[in-house]
C-alpha positions as CSV (number, residue, x, y, z in Angstrom):
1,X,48.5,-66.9,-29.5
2,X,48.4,-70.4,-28.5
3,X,45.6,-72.9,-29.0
4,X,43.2,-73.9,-26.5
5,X,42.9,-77.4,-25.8
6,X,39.3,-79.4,-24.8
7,X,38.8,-78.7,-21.0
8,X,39.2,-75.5,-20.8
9,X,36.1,-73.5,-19.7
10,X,36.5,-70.5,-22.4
11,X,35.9,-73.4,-25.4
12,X,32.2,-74.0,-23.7
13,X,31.4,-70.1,-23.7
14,X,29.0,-68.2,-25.9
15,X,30.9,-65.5,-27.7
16,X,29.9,-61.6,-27.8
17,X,29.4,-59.9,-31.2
18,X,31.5,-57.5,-32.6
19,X,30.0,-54.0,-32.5
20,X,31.8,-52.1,-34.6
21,X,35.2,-52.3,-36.8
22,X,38.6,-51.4,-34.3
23,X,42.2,-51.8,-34.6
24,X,42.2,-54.2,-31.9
25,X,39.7,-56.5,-33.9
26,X,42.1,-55.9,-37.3
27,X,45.3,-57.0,-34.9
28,X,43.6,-60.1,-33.2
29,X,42.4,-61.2,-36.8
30,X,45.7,-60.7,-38.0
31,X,47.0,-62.7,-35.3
32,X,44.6,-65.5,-35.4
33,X,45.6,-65.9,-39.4
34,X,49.4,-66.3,-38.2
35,X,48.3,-68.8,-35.8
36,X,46.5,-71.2,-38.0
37,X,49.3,-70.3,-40.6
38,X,51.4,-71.9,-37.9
39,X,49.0,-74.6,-37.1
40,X,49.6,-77.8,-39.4
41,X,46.3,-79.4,-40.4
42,X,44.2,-76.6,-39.6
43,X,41.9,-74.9,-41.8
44,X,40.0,-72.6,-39.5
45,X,40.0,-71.1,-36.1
46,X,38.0,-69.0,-33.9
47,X,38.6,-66.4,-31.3
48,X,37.3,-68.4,-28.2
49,X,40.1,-71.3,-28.8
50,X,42.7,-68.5,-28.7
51,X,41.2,-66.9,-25.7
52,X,39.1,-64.2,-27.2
53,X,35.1,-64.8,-26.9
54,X,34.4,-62.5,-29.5
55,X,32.4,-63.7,-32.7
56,X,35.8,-63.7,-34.8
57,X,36.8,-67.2,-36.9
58,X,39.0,-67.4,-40.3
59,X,38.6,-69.5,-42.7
60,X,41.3,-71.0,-45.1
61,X,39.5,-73.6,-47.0
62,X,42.3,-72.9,-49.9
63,X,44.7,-75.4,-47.5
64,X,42.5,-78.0,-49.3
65,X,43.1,-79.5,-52.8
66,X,39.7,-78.8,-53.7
67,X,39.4,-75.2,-53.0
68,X,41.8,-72.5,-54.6
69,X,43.1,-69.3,-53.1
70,X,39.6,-67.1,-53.2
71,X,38.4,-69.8,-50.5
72,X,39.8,-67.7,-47.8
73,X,37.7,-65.9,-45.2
74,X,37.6,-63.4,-42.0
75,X,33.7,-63.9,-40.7
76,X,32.5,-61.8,-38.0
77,X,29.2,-61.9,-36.1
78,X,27.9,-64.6,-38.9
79,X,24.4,-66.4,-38.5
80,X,23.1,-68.9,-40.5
81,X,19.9,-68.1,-42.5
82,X,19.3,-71.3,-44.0
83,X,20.0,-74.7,-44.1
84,X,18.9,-77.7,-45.9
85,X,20.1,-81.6,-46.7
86,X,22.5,-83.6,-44.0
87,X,25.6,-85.3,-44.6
88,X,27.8,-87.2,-42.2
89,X,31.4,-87.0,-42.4
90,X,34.6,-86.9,-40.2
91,X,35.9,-84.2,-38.6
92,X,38.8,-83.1,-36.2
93,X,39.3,-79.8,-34.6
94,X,42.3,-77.7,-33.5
95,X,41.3,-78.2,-29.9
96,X,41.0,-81.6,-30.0
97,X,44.6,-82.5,-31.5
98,X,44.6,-86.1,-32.8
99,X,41.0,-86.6,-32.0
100,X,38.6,-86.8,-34.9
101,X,34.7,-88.0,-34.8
102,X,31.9,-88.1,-37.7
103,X,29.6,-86.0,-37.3
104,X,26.0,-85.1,-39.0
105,X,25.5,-81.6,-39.9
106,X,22.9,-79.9,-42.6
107,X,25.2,-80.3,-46.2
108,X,24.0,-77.2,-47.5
109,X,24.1,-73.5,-45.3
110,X,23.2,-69.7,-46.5
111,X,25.3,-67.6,-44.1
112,X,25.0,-64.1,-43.3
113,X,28.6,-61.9,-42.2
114,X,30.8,-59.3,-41.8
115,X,34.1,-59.3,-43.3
116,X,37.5,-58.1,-41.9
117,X,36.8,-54.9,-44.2
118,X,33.3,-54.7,-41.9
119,X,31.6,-55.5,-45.3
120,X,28.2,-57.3,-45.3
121,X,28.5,-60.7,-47.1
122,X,25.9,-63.4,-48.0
123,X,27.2,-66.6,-48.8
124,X,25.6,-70.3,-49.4
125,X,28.1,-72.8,-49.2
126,X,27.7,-76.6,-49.8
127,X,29.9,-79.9,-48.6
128,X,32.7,-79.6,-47.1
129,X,32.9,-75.7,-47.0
130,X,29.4,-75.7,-45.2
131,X,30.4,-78.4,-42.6
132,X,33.3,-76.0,-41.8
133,X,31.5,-72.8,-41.4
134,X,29.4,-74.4,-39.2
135,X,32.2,-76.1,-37.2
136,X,33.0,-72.3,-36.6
137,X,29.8,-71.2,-35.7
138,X,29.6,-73.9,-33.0
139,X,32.9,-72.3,-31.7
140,X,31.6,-69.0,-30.9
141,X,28.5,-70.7,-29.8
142,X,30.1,-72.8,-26.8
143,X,29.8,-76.0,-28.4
144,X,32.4,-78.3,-29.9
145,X,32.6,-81.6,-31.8
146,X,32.2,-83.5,-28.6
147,X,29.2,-82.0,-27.7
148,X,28.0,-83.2,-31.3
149,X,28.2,-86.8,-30.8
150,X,26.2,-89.9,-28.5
151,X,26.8,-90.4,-24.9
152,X,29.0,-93.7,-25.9
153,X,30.9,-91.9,-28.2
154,X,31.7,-89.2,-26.2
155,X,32.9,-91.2,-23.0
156,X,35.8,-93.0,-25.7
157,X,36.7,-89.9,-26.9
158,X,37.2,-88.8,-23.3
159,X,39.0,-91.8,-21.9
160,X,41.4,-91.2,-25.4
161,X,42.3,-88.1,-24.1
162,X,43.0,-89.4,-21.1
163,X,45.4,-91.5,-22.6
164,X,46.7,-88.6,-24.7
165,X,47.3,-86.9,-20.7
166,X,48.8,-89.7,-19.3
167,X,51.6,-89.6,-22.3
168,X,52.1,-86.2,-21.9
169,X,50.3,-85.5,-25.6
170,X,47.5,-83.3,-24.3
């Protein structure tokens, strides 16, 4: 699997939910979690920036110092039920290598799921577990960090990936 990188039309797609459990699923999942294994500085990734516009993300929040090794997590078809507070912090995403931005996002989420055993799971998550999940969420839903951010800031972050094209980085 390879990582797809801003500017390709698949990122800006809305993904399909997953109707039912299928091998396929359990091999693109297990794929996916060898990908980000792969990936340095990644903590989570969804189907559409491999390719795959199904409602599919992992989650390995135990990458961080903070989090320990239950912070690990296959989310299918997840919606969030709830959200309250706002925080603005920095983030940077897989498809955007080298490119980070702050963005504001709600500081607390309740999320509703599937897991990779098809199980139903209710979660609330605060900090910087719920700016993640939603990160996600955005990726199934078409819409990425640069979307997330003012006109002016999103015209430098485009002229620094120019930059990042013209040296071959991109």
């Amino acid at each position: 699997m390879e990582i797809l990188k801003y500017g390709n039309e698949i990122l800006q797609q809305i993904s399909l939910a997953v109707p039912s459990p299928d091998p396929s699923v359990q091999d693109m999942i297990f794929r996916m979690k060898e990908c980000l294994a792969r990936t340095p500085g990644g903590i989570g990734l969804a189907a559409p920036q491999v390719g795959i516009l199904k409602q599919i993300f992992i989650l390995d929040l135990s990458l961080l110092e903070e989090f320990g090794e239950e912070d690990k997590y296959t989310v299918i078809n997840p919606r969030i039920v709830e959200s309250r507070g706002s925080s603005k912090d920095v983030e940077g995403c897989l498809s955007f290598p080298n490119i980070t931005t702050v963005i504001s996002r709600p500081d607390t989420v309740k999320l509703s799921f599937r897991n990779e055993h098809w199980e139903e799971q209710t979660l609330v998550v605060k900090g910087y577990a719920a700016r993640a999940f939603q990160h996600e969420i955005d990726h199934l839903n078409g819409i990425l960090i640069i979307d997330r951010v003012s006109s002016i800031k999103r015209q430098l972050i485009k002229k620094e990936i120019n930059k990042l094209k013209a040296h071959d980085q991109w």
